[in-house]
N, C-alpha and C positions, 0 to 999 in steps of 0.2 A: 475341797469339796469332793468329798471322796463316792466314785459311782458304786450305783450297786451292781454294773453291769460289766463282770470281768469272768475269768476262770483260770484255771491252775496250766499252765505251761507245760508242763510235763503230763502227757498223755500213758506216756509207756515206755518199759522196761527191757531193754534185748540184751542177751544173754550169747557170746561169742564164746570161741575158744580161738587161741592166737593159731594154732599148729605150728609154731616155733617155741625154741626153748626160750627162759626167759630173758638172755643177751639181745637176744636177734627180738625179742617180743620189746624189750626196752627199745632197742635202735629204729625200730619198725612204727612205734608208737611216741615219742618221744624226739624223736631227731627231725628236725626242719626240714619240711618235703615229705612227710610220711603220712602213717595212720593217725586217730587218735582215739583214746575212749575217757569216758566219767574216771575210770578206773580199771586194775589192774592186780590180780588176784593169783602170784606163785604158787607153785606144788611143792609136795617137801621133796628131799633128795634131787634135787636139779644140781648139777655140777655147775652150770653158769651163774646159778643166783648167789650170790657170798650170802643176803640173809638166811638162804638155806629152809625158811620153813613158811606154810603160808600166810599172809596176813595181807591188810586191805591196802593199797598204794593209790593215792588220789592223785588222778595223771590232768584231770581238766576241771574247773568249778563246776557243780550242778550247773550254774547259772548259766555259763557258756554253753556255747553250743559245741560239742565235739564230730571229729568226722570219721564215726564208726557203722554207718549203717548204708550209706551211699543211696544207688535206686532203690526204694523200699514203698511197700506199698503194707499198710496194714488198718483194717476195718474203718475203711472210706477215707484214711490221710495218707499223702504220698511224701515223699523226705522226711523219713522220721528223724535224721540228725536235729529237726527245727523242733520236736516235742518230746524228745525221748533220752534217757538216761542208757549208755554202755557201756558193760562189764567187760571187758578180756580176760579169759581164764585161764593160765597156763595151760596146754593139754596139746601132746603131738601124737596127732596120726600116722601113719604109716602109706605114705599112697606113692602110685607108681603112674607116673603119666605115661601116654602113649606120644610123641610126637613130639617137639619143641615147644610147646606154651611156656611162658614165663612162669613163674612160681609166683604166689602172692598169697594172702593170709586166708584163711577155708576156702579157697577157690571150690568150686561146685561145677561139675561136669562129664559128660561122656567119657574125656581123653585122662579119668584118673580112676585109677582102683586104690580105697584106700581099708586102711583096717584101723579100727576105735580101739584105744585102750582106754580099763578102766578108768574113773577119774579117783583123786586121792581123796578118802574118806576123811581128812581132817580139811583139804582144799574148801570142799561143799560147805562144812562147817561155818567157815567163813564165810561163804558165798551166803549162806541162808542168814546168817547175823549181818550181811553188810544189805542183800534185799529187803528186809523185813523195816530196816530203818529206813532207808529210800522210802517205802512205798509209807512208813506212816509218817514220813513228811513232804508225802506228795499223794493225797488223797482221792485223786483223778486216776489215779495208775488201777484199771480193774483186776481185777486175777484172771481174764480174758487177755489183758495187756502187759501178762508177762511171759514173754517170747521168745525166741530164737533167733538168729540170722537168718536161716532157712527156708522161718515163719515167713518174713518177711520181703527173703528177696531167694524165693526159694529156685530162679531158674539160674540161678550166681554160685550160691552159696550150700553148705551143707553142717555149718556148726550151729548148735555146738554136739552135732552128732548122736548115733543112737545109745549111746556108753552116758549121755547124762544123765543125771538120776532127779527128771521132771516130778517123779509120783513121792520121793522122797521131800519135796520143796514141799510138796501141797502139801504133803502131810505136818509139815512147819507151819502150815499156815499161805505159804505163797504160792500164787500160780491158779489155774484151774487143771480139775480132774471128772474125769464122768463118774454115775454110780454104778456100780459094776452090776444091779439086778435089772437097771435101764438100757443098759448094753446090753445085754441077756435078749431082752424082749424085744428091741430093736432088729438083732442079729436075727430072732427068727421070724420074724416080721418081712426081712427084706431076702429072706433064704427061699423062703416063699414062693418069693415074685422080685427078683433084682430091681432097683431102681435102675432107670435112666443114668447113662455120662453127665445128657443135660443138667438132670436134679440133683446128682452129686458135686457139679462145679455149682452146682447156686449157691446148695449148704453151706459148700468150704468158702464162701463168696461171702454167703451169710453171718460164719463165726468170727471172717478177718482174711483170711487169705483174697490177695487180685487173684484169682482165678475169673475168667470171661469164660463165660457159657458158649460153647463152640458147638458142643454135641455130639462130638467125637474127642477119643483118648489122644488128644497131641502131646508135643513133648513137655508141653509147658505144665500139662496137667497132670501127668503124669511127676513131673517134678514138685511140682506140688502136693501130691498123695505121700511121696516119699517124704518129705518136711512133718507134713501131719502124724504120717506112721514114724519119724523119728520122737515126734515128741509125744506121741497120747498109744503109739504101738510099737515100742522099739524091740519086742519079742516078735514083730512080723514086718520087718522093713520090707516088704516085694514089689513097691509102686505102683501096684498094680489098684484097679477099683472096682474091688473085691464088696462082698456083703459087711464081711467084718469091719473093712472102711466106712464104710456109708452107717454102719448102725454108730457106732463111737462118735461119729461127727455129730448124727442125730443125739445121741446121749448127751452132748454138747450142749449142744441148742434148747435142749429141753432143760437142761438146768441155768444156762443163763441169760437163754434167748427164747424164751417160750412162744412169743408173738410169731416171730420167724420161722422156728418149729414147724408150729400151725397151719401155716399158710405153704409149708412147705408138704407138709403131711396131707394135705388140702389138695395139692396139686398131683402127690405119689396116688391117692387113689384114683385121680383122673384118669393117670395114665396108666393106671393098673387096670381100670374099667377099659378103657380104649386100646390097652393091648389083647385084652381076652376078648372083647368083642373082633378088633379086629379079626383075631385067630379065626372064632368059631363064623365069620361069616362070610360069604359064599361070593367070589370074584368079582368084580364090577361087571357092569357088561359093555362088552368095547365093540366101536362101532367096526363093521366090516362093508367094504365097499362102498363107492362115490355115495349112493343112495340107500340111505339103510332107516326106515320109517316101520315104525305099526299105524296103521291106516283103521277108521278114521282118526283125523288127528285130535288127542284131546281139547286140545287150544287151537281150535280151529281160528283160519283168518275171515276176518268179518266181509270181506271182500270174495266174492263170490267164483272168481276164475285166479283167485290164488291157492285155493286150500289145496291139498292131495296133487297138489303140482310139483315137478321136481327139472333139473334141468341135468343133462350129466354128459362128458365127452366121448366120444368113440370115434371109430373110424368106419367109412364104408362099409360094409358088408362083415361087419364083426358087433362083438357083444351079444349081452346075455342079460336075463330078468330072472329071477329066483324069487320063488312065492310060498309064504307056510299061510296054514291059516289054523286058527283054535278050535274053528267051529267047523261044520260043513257050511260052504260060504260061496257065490258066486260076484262076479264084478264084471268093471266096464275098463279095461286098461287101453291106453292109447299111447303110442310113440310117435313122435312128427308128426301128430293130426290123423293119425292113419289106426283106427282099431284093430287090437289083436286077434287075433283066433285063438281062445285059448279055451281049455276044457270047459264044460256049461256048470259044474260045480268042483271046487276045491274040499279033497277031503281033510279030514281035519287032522293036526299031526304029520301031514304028510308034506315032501319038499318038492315044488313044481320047478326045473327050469327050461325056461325056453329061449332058443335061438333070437336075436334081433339081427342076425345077417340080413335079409330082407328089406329091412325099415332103416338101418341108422345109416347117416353119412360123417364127412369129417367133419369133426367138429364138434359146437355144440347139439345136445339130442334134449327134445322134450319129451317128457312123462306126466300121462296124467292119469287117475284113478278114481272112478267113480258109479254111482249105483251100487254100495256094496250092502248085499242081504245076507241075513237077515240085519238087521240096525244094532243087533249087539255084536257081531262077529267083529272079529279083529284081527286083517290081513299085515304079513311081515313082507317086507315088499324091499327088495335088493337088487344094487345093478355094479355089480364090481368094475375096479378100474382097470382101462388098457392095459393089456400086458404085451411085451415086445413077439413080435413077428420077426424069423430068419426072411429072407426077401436078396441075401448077398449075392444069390446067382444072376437076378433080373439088371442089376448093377455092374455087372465085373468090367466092363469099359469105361463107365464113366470117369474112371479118376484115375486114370493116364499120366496125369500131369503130376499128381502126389508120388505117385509109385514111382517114377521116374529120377522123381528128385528124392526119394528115401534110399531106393535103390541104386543110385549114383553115388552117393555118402557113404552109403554102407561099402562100395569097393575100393571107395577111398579113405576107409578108415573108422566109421563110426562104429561104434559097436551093436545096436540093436534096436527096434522099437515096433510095438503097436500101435494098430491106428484102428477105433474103431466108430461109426458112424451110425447115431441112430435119427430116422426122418417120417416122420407120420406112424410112429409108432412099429417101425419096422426096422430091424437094424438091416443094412444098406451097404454095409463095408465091415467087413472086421479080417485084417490082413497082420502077417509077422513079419517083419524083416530082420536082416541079418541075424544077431548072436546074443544069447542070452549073458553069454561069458566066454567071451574072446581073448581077453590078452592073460600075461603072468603074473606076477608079483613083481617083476621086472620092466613090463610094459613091452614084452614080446609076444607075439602074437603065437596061441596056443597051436601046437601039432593037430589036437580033434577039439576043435571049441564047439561049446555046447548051443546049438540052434536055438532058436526064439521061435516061441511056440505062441498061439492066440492065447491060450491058457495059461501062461507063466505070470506069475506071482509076483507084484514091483512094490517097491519103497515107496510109497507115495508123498513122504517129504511130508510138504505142508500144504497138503490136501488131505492131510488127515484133521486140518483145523476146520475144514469145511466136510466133510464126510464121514469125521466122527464129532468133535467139540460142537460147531455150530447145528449140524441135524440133533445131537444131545439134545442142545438149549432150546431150536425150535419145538422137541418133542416136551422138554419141561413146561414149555409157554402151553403148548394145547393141552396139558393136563393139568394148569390151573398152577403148576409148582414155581414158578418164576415171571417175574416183573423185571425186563431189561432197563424202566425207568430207575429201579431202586438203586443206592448207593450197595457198593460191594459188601459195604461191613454188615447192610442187613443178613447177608448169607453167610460173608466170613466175620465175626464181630470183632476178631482180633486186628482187622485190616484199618491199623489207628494213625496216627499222626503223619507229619510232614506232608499235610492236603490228603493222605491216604479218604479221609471224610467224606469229601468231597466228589471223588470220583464215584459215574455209576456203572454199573453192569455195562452199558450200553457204549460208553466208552472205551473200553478194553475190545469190545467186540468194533467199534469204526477205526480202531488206531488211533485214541483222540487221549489219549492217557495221559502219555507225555514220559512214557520210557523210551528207555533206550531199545537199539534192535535186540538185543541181547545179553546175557551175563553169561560167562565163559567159568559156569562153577565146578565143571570139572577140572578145571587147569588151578591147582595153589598159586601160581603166579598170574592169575588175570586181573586182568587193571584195578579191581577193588579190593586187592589184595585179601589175604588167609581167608579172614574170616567169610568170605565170601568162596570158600572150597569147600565142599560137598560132592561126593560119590557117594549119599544116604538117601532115599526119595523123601523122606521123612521131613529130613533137616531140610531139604531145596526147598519142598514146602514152605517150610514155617521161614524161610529168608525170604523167596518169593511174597507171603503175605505182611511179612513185617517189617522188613531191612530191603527189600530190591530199592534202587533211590529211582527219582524222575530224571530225566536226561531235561523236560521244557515244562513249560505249565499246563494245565488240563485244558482242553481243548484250544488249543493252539493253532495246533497243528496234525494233520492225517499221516502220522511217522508209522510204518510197518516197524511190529515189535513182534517175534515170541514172545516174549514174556505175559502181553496180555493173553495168549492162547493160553501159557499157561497155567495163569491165572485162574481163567474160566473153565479150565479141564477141573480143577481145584473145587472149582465151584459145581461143577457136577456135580461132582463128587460127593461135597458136603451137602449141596438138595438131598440127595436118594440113596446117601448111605452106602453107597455102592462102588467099586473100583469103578473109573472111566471104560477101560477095555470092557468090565463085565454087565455093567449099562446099555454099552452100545451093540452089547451082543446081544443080550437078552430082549430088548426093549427095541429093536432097530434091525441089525442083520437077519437075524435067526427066523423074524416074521416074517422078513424077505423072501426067504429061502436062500438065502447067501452063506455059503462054507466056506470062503475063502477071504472074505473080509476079516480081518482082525490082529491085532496087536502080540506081539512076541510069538509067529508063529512056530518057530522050531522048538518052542516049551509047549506047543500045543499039536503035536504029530505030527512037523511038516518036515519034508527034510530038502536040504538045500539046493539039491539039484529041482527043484519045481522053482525057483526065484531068481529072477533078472541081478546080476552082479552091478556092485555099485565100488566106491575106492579101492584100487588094486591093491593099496598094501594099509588096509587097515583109515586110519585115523590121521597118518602122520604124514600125509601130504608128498609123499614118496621120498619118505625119511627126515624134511625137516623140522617138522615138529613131532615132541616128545611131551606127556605128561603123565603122572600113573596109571598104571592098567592099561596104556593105550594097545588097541589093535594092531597088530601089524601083518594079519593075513589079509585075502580077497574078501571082503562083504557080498553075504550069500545069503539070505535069509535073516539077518540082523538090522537094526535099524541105521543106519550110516548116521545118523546127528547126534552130533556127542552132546548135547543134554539130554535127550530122550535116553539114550543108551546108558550113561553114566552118570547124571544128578537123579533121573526119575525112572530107573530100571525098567527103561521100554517102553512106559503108558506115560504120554503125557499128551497135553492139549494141542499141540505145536506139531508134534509127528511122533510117527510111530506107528501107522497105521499101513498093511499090504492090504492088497486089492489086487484082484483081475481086469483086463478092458470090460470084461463080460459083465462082472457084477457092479463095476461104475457104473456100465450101461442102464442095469436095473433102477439104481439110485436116481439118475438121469429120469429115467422115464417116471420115476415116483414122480418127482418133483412140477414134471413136466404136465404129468397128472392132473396135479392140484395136490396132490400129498398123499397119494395111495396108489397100491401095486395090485391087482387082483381085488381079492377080498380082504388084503393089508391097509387099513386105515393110519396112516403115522401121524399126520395131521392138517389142520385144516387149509386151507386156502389161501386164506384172510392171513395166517402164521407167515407163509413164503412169500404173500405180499410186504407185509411188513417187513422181513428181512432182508429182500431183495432189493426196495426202492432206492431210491439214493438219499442220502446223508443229506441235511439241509446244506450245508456248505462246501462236504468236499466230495464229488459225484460221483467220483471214482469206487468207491466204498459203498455200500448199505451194512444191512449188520452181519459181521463176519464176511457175506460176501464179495468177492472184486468183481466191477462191473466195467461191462465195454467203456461208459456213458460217453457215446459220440465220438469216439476216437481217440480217447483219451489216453486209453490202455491196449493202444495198438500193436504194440509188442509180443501182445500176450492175445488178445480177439480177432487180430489183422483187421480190414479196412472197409470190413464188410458187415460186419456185427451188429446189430439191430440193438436199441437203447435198451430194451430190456432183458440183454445179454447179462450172465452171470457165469462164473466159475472162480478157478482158480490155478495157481502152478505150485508145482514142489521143487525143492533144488535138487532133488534126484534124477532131473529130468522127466518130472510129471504136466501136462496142462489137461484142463476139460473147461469147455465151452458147453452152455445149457442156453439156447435161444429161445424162448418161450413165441416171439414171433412169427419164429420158421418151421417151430415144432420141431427142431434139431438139435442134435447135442454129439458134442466132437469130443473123442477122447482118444489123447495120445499120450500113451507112455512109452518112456523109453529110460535105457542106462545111461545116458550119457558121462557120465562120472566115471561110466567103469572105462576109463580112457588113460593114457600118459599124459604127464604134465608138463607143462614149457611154462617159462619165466617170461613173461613180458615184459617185465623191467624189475629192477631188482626189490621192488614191494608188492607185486602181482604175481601169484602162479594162476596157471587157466588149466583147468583138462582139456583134453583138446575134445572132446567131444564136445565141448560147448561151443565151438568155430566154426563146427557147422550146420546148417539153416532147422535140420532134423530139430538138433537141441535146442534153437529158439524160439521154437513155438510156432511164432506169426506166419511167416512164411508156410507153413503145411497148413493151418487154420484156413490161410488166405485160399489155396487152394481148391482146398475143400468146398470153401464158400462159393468159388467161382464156378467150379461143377454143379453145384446143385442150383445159382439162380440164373448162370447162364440155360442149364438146359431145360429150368421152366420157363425162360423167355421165349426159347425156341419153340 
């Protein structure tokens, strides 16, 4: 009963070159334990081959399945061994690796330069008479599906190189080719106006290549360009995605894939329209300060003592109101119940501000506006947020107890710290102690060591996960760019397998992921061995998203990992197109007014006497560890964490970030705000609630930040921290505490690191700056804490 319901086996044809001669091509394909293919096709003058000239060697039955194509992904099937015919062609390249990899047949990679020699014009002969019978007795095989290794698995492989003569096959009859007047008109089509990365990985998605739409040049797609340019541009192999790439693909598509085409060309004008409009139109407008309304409100609320109401924080005998109006316009404005005094008409165009020293107290402040004439005028109505107050002199007793105990450590050894305190919007304390950079490379104590200034420059460790990474994401959430519900691969789509699915945004930022603390990809010998080294930011990436493995299952357990920071640094990244450092500069510091926040500052003017000293001698634990490149001078304006410095050159989500006490402080008081400094709006309210609350299960955590919650993380808030305390520590000897209860926020930095090291036992070194109370945090928090609620008790 024969069904009508089958179809042909063989989908497609791939096309190899061994790069061995043909001995080593026999032993290699042939011998138990090896390669295999369909077939096997000599070059003439081979001194190994005794037949001496080319001809067709059938090494496996069509029927069989051979193991010549291995991971292979081509036009939506993956393992093409299970539907596909392979040729091996004699042909050796010339390549030269960089490094120990094993040698294996076209291997495809960074670590080879290699050089294509011709192939032998009587070789092909045979190749085109032995393809031409394949495919008419496998009628399934399109001229679409006759390919390359490269095609196929093209982040592997590189055969069968740009020396083969593709345009010669088609002109046989086999393969496909574009038409060279469609390429023509494509090229100037996209010469234009470039397509998109996104649109050119569709195309190559579209004709056959796994290429995933990422939306940036990774390696993978770039390896990819380079497979296409060897087989449809071997007069312009440069990987790059270039016009001339992108029209040839379309040439493609247009002759064999017209639907796809369509719908793609469909999409290029979208985004040709939405790039030029972008261009020609004129900034968004961003909000500036707590209260920032045009009056009346168009969508007024139907409720009568809600509308033209506003509520905003101040303090005592500070703040301001700033008023435009369009028209000439008068009004009825009130604070706290209490009417203004303000000019009897608003001229038009012009900027009013007025004092609210008089009216506001701590706290919340109300606003209200009303009566405004004439009924079309249209008042701009602003009330910017607290900005810090100096207030250190009315203070300099109170913390006796702090000073005491920093300054007690520091002449017994510590090397340095500041401490600064801000409390009702006033900073309260901001004192230096001891040395910016005290000891040698030796761990002798310097003849003139360099003082600790309030202004000097610190490592912030992994406070740069919460002071650049997490305020990033919170600033993506308030501009609509990011969903921490969504699963990772919606933003990275290459983030596949092994539960990779699974996981969302949201769990990389509680620690619920289920990595490990860390991967050590600057050391070749760290526990996941080779392939997992990297000194390329590039390459950590693309391991980070696709090879990092899980240490437990997703949400488990609340395990502290880098890796999820820098993950989500990654994830910036790919939202806004934009390096992390130059995000958080642009979008975050700069609005500030902060000049001294930012990543790799000695490539950026700084020079190292302005920065707190961290490992005496480099990297290497005062000489016992050793890996390439490691440092071995004093850390002076460098990032001390050997990923940040050596997988991710300087910018990553985890650390990498300097700062001042001074400009934390600012950050502080945003946050403290509601999410705005002055007239800097960064985000909303409703955002820092979200991020800060606690984790359904593990309390300690909210998103990205560490919370006191009740004692939990007393270590780090001491004993007195109010629930909805947040901050965080760096291992460079950073902590900051933000108490939204007390209106206070604690920030000590200090070097502890830059200290000599002792063995604890013979699998523990310590620096010794972490032995005392300065470098653990709690103990100076606690302090602090007890100054300020003892003496509003009193």
């Amino acid at each position: 009963m024969p069904s009508a319901n089958y179809g042909e086996r063989v989908k497609s044809l791939v096309l190899h070159f061994t790069a061995i001669d043909y001995a080593r091509s026999v032993t290699a394909l042939v011998d138990e334990g090896g390669l295999s293919s369909h077939y096997l096709i000599p070059e003439s003058n081979d001194p190994s081959d005794p037949g001496g000239k080319p001809r067709i060697i059938r090494l496996v039955d069509e029927n069989m399945r051979a193991w010549h194509a291995g991971r292979s992904y081509w036009q939506g099937r993956t393992g093409l061994n299970d539907h596909s015919i392979g040729i091996e062609i004699v042909n050796v390249p010339e390549c030269e690796r960089d490094g120990d990899m094993a040698p294996s047949l076209a291997e495809h990679g960074s670590n080879r330069l290699c050089f294509f020699p011709d192939y032998d014009p009587a070789q092909i002969e045979v190749v085109i008479e032995l393809v031409k019978d394949i495919i008419a007795r496998h009628p399934d095989i399109e001229p679409t599906a006759v390919v390359g290794h490269s095609d196929i698995a093209f982040d592997r492989k590189n055969d069968p190189g740009p020396r083969f003569p593709w345009f010669e096959l088609y002109q046989a009859g086999v393969g496909a080719w574009y038409d060279n007047e469609t390429l023509a008109d494509y090229w100037k089509t996209f010469n234009e106006q470039p397509a998109s990365i996104g649109l050119l990985q569709s195309a190559l998605r579209a004709y056959g290549y796994g290429v995933i739409e990422t939306g940036i040049a990774d390696t993978s797609t770039l390896n990819a360009i380079s497979a296409f340019q060897m087989h449809f541009l071997p007069w312009h192999v440069s990987g790059e995605p270039d016009s001339r790439t992108t029209a040839a693909v379309f040439a493609l598509l247009d002759k064999y894939f017209p639907e796809q085409k369509d719908a793609l060309l469909s999409r290029y004008e979208k985004e040709r329209e939405l790039a030029i409009a972008t261009a020609e139109s004129e900034l968004p407008s961003v909000r500036r300060g707590q209260v920032d309304a045009v009056l009346p409100d168009l969508k007024p609320s139907k409720r009568a003592y809600v509308k033209d109401r506003f509520a905003f924080k101040s303090y005592a005998g500070r703040g301001e109101l700033i008023i435009e109006s369009d028209l000439p316009a008068s009004a009825t404005v009130s604070v706290n119940g209490e009417v203004l005094s303000l000019d009897d008409e608003f001229a038009a165009d012009n900027t009013y501000r007025y004092s609210l020293a008089r009216r506001t107290r701590t706290g919340v402040n109300t606003l209200a506006v009303s009566n405004i004439a004439p009924a079309e005028a249209q008042l701009h109505i602003q009330v910017p947020y607290p900005e810090l107050k100096d207030n250190t002199q009315a203070y300099q007793n109170r913390f006796t107890a702090v000073d005491e105990l920093i300054n007690q450590e520091v002449a017994e050894g510590f090397p340095g710290a500041v401490l600064l305190i801000v409390k009702d919007g006033e900073i309260i304390k901001r004192t230096a102690y001891g040395y910016q950079k005290r000891y040698d490379e030796n761990g002798l104590p310097l003849a003139s060591p360099q003082p600790m200034r309030t202004d000097t420059i610190f490592d912030l460790a992994s406070n740069t996960k919460m002071f650049a990474t997490t305020l990033a994401l919170m600033h993506l959430v308030e501009t609509g760019q990011l969903d921490v519900t969504q699963p990772i691969k919606h933003y990275l789509p290459e983030y596949l397998g092994a539960g990779r699915e699974a996981r969302r945004v949201s769990d990389l930022l509680s620690h619920q992921s289920g990595y490990s603390p860390s991967i050590a990809f600057y050391d070749p010998e760290n526990p996941l061995g080779k392939r997992f080294y990297s000194q390329s930011r590039q390459r950590t990436s693309e391991l980070l998203i696709t090879q990092a493995p899980f240490e437990v299952s997703n949400g488990l357990n609340a395990s502290y990992s880098d890796i999820n920071f820098m993950l989500l640094g990654l994830i910036v990244e790919r939202i806004t197109g934009m390096p992390l450092d130059r995000y958080c500069e642009e979008w975050l510091y700069q609005p500030l007014g902060l000049k001294n926040t930012l990543f790799n500052p000695l490539q950026k003017g700084h020079h190292k006497s302005e920065f707190a000293a961290t490992e005496l001698r480099g990297n290497t634990r005062d000489g016992r560890i050793t890996f390439p490149n490691i440092r071995e001078y004093t850390l002076q304006g460098e990032v001390h964490d050997e990923k940040a410095f050596y997988a991710m050159q300087g910018v990553s989500g985890h650390a990498g970030l300097f700062s001042t006490a001074d400009e934390l402080a600012v950050m502080a008081q945003m946050l403290l705000n509601g999410g705005g400094y002055g007239e800097t709006h960064v985000f909303d309210s409703n955002v820092i609630n979200a991020f800060t609350k606690p984790d359904n299960r593990f309390w300690h955590y909210g998103l990205g930040w560490r919370r006191a919650a009740n004692g939990t993380n007393r270590w780090h808030f001491g004993p007195y921290a109010s629930d909805l305390a947040f901050g965080h520590t760096g291992w460079t000897g950073t902590a900051t505490v933000i108490d939204p209860a007390l209106d206070l926020a604690v920030i000590l930095l200090t070097n502890a690191r830059h200290s000599p090291i002792v063995e604890e036992d013979e699998e523990k070194l310590q620096f010794t700056g972490k032995q005392f109370e300065t470098g653990r945090y709690g103990s100076i928090v606690s302090l602090v804490y007890e100054a300020i609620l003892n003496k509003q008790a009193n």
